[in-house]
N, C-alpha and C positions, 0 to 999 in steps of 0.2 A: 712270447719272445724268449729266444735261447738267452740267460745271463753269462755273464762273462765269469770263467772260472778266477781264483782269489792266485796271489801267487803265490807259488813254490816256496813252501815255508818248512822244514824239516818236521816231522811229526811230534817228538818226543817235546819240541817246544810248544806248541800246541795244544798238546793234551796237557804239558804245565799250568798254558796261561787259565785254559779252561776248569780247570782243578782249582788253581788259585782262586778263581773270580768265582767258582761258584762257594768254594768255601768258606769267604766274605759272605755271603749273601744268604749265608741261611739263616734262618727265622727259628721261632721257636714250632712253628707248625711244622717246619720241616725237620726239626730235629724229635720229635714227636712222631712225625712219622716214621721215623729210622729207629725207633725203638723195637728192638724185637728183630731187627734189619743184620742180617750177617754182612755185615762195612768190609769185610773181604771179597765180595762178592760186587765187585763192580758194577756190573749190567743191573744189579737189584738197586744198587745205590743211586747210580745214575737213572736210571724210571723214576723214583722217587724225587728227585730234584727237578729232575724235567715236568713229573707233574706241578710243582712245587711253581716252577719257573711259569709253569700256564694260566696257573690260577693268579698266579701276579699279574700277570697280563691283563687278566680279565678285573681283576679289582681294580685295577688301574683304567682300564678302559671305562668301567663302567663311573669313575669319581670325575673323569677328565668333563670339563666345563666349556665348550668353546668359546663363551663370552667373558672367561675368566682372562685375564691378561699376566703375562709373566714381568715383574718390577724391569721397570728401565733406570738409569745413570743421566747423571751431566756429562759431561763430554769433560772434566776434569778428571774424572773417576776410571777414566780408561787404561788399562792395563796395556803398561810399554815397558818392554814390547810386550805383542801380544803373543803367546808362545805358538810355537810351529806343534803340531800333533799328527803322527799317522803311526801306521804299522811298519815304517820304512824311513828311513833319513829322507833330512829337507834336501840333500842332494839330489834324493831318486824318483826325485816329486817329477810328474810326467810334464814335456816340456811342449803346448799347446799351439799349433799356428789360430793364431784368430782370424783369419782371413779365409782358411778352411773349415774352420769348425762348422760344424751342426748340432742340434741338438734335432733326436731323433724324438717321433711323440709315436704311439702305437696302442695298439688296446681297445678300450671300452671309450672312445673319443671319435669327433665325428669331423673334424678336422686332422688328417695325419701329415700334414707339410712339413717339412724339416724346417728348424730357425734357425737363424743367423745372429751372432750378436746386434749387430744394426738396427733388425725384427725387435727384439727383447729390450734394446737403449730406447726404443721410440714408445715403447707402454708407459703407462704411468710411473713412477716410479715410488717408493716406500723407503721410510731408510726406518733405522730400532740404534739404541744402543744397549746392549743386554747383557746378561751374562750368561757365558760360556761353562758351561758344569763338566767334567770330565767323571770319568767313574774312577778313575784312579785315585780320587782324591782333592782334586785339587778346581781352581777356577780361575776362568777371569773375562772382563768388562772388556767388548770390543763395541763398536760403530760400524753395520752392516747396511748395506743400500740394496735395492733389486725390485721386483716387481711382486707384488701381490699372490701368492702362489691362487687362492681363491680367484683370481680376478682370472689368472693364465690359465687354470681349468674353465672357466665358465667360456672364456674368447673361441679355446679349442673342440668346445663341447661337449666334454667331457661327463661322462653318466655318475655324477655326485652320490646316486643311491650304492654305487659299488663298492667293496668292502676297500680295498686298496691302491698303495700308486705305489710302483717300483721304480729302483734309479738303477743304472748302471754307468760306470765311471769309469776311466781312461785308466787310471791306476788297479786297474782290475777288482775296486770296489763294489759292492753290491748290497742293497738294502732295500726295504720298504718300510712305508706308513700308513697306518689308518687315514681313512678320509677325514674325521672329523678333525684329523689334527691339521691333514693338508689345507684342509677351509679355517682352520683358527686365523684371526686377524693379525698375529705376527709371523704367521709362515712365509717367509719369501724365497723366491728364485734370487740368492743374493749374486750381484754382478758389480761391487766393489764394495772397498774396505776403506773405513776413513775419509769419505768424498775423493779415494780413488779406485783407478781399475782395479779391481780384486786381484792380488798377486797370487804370481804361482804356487808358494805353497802357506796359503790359504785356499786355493783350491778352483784358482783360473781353470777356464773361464768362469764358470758358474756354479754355485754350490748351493748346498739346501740350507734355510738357516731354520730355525725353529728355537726359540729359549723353552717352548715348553718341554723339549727333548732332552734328556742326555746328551753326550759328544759324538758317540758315535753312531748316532740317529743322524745326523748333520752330513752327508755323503758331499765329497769334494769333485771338483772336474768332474761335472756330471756329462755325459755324452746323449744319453737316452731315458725318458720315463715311460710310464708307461701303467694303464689303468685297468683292474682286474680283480676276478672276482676270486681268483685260485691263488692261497696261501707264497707267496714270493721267498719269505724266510730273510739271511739275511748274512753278511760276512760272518759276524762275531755269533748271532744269534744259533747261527747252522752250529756253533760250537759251544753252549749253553749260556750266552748273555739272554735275559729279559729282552723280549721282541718288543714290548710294549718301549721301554724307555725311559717314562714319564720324568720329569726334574724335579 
């Protein structure tokens, strides 16, 4: 599947935020390996971190539990409001007919029918109240409902042994997940917020919910997934965020 390109974002900010967020994030391993490292020399610095960023990945993949569970809240504990997050104002959040939508499925799956919200309200349904980790720093406690992501791959028959599931989103977001996280027992297709429809910019109609992710593992207005065995990558990730995520 062709993903959808990210949007039109000026370059020079970009390579800011990516400089920033990887400057945060280095370790003493990584500063260890820059030793000896000419730091003028970009292209050397950046291999260096990118390897730095893989092997994160992988230490992380390899600790991830899928029967471990991420802390849930009371329902007093919930964060109100609960803050708007994207790359883009709550204004320019994309504006969904639900009466058209589809959610496209493709890939390594053995059912590819398009669904409807209607299809999706009639599964079982899951709710969490969890929390919301951001990497910028900050968090908070929401009330999520939807369907079982575990439960929606197994319905479509989807090949569980394959390394990934990719999302592409109307906002012209794009990401993927390991399977093992797709089948954790709090991963849902969420399709509201608070015992209601999930509003627009929370990420109508339907978004990924995962506590054991980071934020921006969590892709909104999802339009398409999609199951495979070849590296997907990811908005922020293409730009050097941790593919892995983990919370």
């Amino acid at each position: 599947m062709t993903r959808r390109p990210p949007l039109e974002r000026t370059r020079d900010v970009v390579d800011l935020e990516r400089r920033l967020f990887l400057r945060r994030g280095l370790s003493l391993g990584a500063l260890t390996l820059l030793t000896g490292c000419d730091i003028t020399n970009d292209d050397a610095v950046q291999k260096v971190l990118h390897a730095m960023s893989r092997w994160n990945d992988r230490v992380q993949a390899a600790l991830f539990r899928g029967s471990k569970l991420a802390p849930t809240y009371a329902r007093s504990q919930i964060t109100k409001p609960f803050p708007f997050n994207a790359f883009y104002s709550e204004f320019d959040a994309p504006d969904i007919d639900a009466s058209t939508w589809k959610l496209e499925v493709s890939g390594l799956v053995r059912d590819k029918m398009d669904w409807n919200l209607e299809r999706l309200r009639a599964l079982p349904q899951a709710g969490q109240i969890t929390r919301h980790i951001c990497i910028e720093g900050w968090s908070a406690i929401g009330k999520w409902g939807g369907v079982s992501f575990a439960h929606f791959l197994n319905l479509v028959g989807a090949d569980l042994t394959a390394k990934y599931v990719g999302f592409n989103c109307a906002d012209n977001y794009f990401n993927s997940i390991d399977m093992p996280t797709a089948l954790h027992p709090q991963t849902i297709l969420a399709l509201t917020y608070d015992g209601r429809t999930l509003p627009r910019k929370y990420g109508f109609p339907m978004k990924l919910r995962m506590p054991t992710k980071l934020g921006y593992k969590n892709p909104k207005h999802i339009m398409a997934l999609f199951v495979t065995n070849a590296f997907p990558g990811g908005y922020w990730e293409d730009q050097g965020y941790n593919w892995f995520g983990g919370s």
